[in-house]
N, C-alpha and C positions, 0 to 999 in steps of 0.2 A: 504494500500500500504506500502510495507516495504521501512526504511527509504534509504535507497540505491537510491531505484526505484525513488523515491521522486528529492534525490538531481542531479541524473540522468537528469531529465523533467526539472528541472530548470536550470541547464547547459545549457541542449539543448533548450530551449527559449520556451517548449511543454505548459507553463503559460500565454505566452504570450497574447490570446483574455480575459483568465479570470481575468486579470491583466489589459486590457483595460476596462471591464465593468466595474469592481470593483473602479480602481480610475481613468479614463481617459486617452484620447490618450494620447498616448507620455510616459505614466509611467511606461512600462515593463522594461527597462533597471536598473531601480531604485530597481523597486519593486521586480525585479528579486536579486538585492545584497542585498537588505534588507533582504527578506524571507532567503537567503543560510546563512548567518549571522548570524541569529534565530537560523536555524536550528543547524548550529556549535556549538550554543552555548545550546541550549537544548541537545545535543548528549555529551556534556563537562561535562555539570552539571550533568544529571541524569545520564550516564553512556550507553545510548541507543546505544545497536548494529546496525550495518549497517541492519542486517536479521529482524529484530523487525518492526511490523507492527506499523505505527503510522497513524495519522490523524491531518488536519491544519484546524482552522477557521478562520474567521473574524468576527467581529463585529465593526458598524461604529460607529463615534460619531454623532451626531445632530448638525441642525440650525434650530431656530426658526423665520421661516416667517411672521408669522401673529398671533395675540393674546400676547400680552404680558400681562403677570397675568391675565388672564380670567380662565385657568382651575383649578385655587382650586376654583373657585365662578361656577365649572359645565357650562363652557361655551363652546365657539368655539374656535380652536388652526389651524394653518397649520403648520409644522413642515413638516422637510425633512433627510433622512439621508444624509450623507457626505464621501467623498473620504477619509478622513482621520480616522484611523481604530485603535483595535488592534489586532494580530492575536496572534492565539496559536497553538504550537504544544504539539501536547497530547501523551502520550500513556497509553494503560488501565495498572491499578493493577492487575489484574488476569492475573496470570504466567510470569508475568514480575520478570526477574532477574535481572535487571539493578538496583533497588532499593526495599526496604524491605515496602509495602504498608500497614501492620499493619491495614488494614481494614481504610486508610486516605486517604486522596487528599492532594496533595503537590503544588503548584504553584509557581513558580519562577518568580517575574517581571522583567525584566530588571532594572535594577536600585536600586532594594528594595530588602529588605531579603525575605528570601521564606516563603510562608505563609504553616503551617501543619494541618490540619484539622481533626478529627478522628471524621466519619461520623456516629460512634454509641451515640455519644452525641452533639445532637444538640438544645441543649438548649442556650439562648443567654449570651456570659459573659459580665460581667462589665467591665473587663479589655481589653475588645476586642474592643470599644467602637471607632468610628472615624478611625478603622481599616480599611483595604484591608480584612484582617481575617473575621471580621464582617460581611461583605459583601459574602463572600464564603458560612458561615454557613448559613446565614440567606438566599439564596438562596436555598441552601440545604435542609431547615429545611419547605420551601414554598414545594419544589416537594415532600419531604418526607410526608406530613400532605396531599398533595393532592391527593397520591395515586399514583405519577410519581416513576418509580425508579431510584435508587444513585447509587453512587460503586464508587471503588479506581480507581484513575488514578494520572501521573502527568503529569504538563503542563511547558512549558517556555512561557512567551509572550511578546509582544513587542508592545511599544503603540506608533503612532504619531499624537496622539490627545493629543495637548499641557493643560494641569493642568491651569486653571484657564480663562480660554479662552472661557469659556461658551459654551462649543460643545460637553461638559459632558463625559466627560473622564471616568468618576462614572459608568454613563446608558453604556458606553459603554462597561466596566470591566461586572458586574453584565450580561448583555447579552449574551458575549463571554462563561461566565459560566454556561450559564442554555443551551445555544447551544448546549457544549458540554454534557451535563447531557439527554438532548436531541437526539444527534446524538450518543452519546456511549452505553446509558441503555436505551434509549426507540425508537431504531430503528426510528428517528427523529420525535416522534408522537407526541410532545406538541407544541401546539398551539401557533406560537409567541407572541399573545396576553397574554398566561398565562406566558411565559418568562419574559414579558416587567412586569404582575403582581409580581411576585417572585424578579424581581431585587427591585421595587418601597418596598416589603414588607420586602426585604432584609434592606434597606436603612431609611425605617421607623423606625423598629424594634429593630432591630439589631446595625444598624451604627447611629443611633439618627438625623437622619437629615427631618422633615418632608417636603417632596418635594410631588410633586403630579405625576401622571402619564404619563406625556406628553414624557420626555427625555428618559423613558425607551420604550416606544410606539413606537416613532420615531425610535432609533437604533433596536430594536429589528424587528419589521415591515419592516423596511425599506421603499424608495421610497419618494414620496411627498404626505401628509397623511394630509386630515383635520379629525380631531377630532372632535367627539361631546359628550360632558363630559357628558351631562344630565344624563344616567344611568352612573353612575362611576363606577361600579361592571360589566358591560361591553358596555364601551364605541363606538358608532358608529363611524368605521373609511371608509374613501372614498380614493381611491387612485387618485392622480393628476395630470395631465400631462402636465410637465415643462422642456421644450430642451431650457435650456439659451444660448448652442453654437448657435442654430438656429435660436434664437432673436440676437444674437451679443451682451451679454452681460455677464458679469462675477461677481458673487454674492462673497464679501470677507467680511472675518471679519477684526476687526483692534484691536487689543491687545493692549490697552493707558499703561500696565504695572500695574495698580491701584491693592494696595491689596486689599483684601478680609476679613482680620483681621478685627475683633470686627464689622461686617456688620452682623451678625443673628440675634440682633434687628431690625435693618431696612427692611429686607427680610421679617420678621416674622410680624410688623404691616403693609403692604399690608393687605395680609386676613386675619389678625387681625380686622382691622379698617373696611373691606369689608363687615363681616360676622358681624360685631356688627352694621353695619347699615341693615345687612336684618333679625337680631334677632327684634330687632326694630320695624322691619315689621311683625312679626311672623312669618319667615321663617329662613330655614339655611343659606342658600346663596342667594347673588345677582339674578340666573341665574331663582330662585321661586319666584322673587319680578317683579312685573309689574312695566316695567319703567315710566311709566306716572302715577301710584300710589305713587311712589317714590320724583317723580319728585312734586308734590303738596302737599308732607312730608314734604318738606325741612321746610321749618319754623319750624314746629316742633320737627325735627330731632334735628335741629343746638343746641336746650335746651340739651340733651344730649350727641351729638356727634361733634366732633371736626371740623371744616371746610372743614381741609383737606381730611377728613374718605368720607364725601360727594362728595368734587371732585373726591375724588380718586372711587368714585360708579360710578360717571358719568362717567370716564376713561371706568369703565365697558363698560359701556352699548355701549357708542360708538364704543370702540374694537370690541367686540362682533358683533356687527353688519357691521361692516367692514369685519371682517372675514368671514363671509358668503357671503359678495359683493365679496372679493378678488375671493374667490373658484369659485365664477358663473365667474366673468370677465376670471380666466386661463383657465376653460373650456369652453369658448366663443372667446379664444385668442386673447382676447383686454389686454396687455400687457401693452398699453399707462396707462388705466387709473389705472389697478394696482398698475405700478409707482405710480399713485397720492396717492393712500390709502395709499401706504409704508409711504408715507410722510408726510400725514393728522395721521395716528399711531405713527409715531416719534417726531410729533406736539403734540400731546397727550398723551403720556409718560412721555415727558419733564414736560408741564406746569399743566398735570392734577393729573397723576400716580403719580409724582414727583421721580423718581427713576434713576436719571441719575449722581443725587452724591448726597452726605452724607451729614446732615444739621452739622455732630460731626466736618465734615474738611472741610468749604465752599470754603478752599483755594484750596484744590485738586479735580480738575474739569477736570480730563483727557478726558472724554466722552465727556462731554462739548466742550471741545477743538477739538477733532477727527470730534466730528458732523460739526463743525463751519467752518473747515477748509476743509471739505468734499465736502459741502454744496455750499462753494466757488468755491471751484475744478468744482462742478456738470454745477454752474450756470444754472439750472430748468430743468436739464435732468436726467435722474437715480432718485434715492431716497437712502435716509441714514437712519437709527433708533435706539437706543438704541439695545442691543441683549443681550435677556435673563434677569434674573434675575436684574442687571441693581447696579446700584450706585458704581459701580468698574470695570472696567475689560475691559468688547467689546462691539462694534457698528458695525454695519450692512449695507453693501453700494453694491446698486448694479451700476453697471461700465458699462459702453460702452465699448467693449473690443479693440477697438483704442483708448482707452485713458488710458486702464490697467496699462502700465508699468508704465508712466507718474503719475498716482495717487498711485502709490506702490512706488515711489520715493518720491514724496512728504511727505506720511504720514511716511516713512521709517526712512525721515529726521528727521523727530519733536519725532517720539516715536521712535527710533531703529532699527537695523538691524531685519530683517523679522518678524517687526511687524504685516504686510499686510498680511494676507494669503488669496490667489482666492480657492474657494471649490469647488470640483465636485461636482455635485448631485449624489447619488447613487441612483438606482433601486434595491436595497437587501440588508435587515437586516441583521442577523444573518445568517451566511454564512459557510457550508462546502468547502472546497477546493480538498480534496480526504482523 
């Protein structure tokens, strides 16, 4: 659609239903001046005529419902995508005059310098390391090895998936780009499972951060998805069927503000300490070790492994098997006892995982605090947990939605203006718009 016809339909409100699926009633007025914004500002930068065919995606970010660290130990996960997104507007290199594509891809973030890629050399660089760059090539360098095709384009995009809020801003960038690599060169024929793999291979590789495949699954996928890590080369996913407007209840995160600075030791002995109690075992991970073989180790374990390494096995096993409780209980729509698991996991994070703050600063206990004061708020109704990777950042609460504003005030008070954020669920990963 050329970009005319484009801003034409959003004037005229023509977004409107796929603006409600995408992030929930009520958001087309919003999402309507967000996207014309975008687009202003993509037609500014790149030079894009009104006549120029272009094209817009989305990619959501994640929340993580159920499993916390079970998927590097090949476990169970529920994960969902989320209202909150980034999108892009594209247009191809081939015969585009607006800009000189020298055989590259160009991408402009909002906010950040423009990243240039020249898609004939995608080898990984050193200096690209911890990049947004990084993450392009190494995308790129996944469909190219696998046989997908590339090509020039550029993009502008615009993210309102807040950096550090654990809803993976990362999985969401790296999606948006294999979407488009997807919907531009190969007539949308790769598999969002192979996207969600190219963003994780992107981010292993290339951006040095070893994360496992959950967060790019989740946005890429879309929906509410349990995961079954056992083959990791292709993971069994089930799609779940979860209407919280239709239970009355509203799923938020809560951003405590905690950095993230000098935590990739702590992140990193999780399956550290995981994987050296199931070598132990002779196996790789927890998910090959029988837990009641496990469990009549312990004595013998404790001579080489640290106490903690042990509890934090046992965290395993119980996650683990909770997450498969939760999946039967929302497709049996007992919802009650769900709650309870949310709460027996957030119980078990805390005192077994140990992941909800840093032993380096026992003083800063934002999660800590968020939980306590949640938990208060709930008095034995909803459920609250750690969210995501854990020891900085967010917690997980789900709300009665008569009592939303009232606990978005509360926690608003103690950590900041729009610390609280309510999240839609979305039904669709990686997303064309026209």
């Amino acid at each position: 659609m050329v970009l005319s016809q484009v801003r034409k339909k959003l004037l005229g409100g023509e977004f409107a239903d796929v603006f409600e699926t995408l992030y929930g009633l009520g958001s087309h007025h919003h999402q309507t001046t967000r996207y014309l914004l975008a687009l202003e500002e993509f037609q500014r930068y790149y030079g894009v005529g009104d006549e120029r065919d272009i094209s817009i995606y989305s990619s959501p970010g994640r929340t993580e419902i159920g499993g916390n660290h079970t998927d590097h130990q090949l476990g169970h996960v529920i994960a969902a995508s989320v209202g909150l997104d980034i999108i892009a507007f594209v247009a191809k290199g081939e015969g585009n005059n607006a800009y000189n594509a020298n055989n590259g891809i160009r991408i402009k973030s909002k906010g950040h310098k423009e990243d240039i890629i020249d898609i004939s050399f995608l080898g990984m660089q050193e200096s690209e390391r911890g990049s947004s760059a990084s993450l392009i090539r190494g995308v790129l360098a996944y469909f190219s090895s696998n046989g997908f095709k590339t090509g020039p384009f550029c993009a502008y995009t615009e993210s309102d998936v807040p950096k550090g809020s654990g809803l993976s801003s990362s999985a969401a960038f790296e999606s948006v780009v294999g979407a488009i690599l997807s919907g531009e060169f190969n007539n949308w024929g790769v598999d969002p499972v192979e996207i969600a793999k190219a963003g994780q291979y992107a981010e292993n590789e290339y951006f040095g951060k070893p994360c496992g495949l959950m967060d790019q699954l989740a946005s890429s996928v879309g929906s509410v998805i349990r995961i079954n890590f056992a083959n990791p080369k292709n993971p069994e996913i089930r799609k779940i069927r979860l209407d919280l407007e239709q239970l009355n209840y509203s799923l938020c995160v809560v951003n405590t503000g905690g950095s993230h600075a000098d935590l990739t030791d702590d992140y990193a002995d999780i399956p550290s300490e995981m994987r050296g109690v199931a070598t132990a075992l002779n196996k790789k991970v927890l998910a090959e070790v029988d837990e009641t073989d496990f469990i009549e180790r312990i004595p013998s374990l404790r001579h080489k492994h640290s106490d903690r390494a042990l509890i934090r096995a046992m965290h395993f096993y119980g996650e683990n098997n909770r997450v498969k409780q939760q999946a039967e209980l929302l497709e049996s729509n007992d919802f009650s006892e769900f709650l309870h698991l949310v709460r027996e996991s957030g119980h078990s994070s805390f005192c077994y995982l140990q992941n909800v703050f840093t032993t380096k600063a026992v003083e800063e206990q934002g999660i800590s605090l968020a939980l306590a004061l949640t938990e208060r708020f709930l008095g034995g109704v909803g459920a609250c947990r750690v969210h995501g990777g854990g020891f900085a950042g967010t917690m997980l609460a789900f709300i009665p939605v008569e009592r939303l504003e009232a606990y978005k005030a509360e926690v608003n008070y103690v950590f900041g203006e729009n610390a609280c954020t309510p999240l839609h669920l979305r039904q669709y990963g990686g997303y064309k718009l026209v």
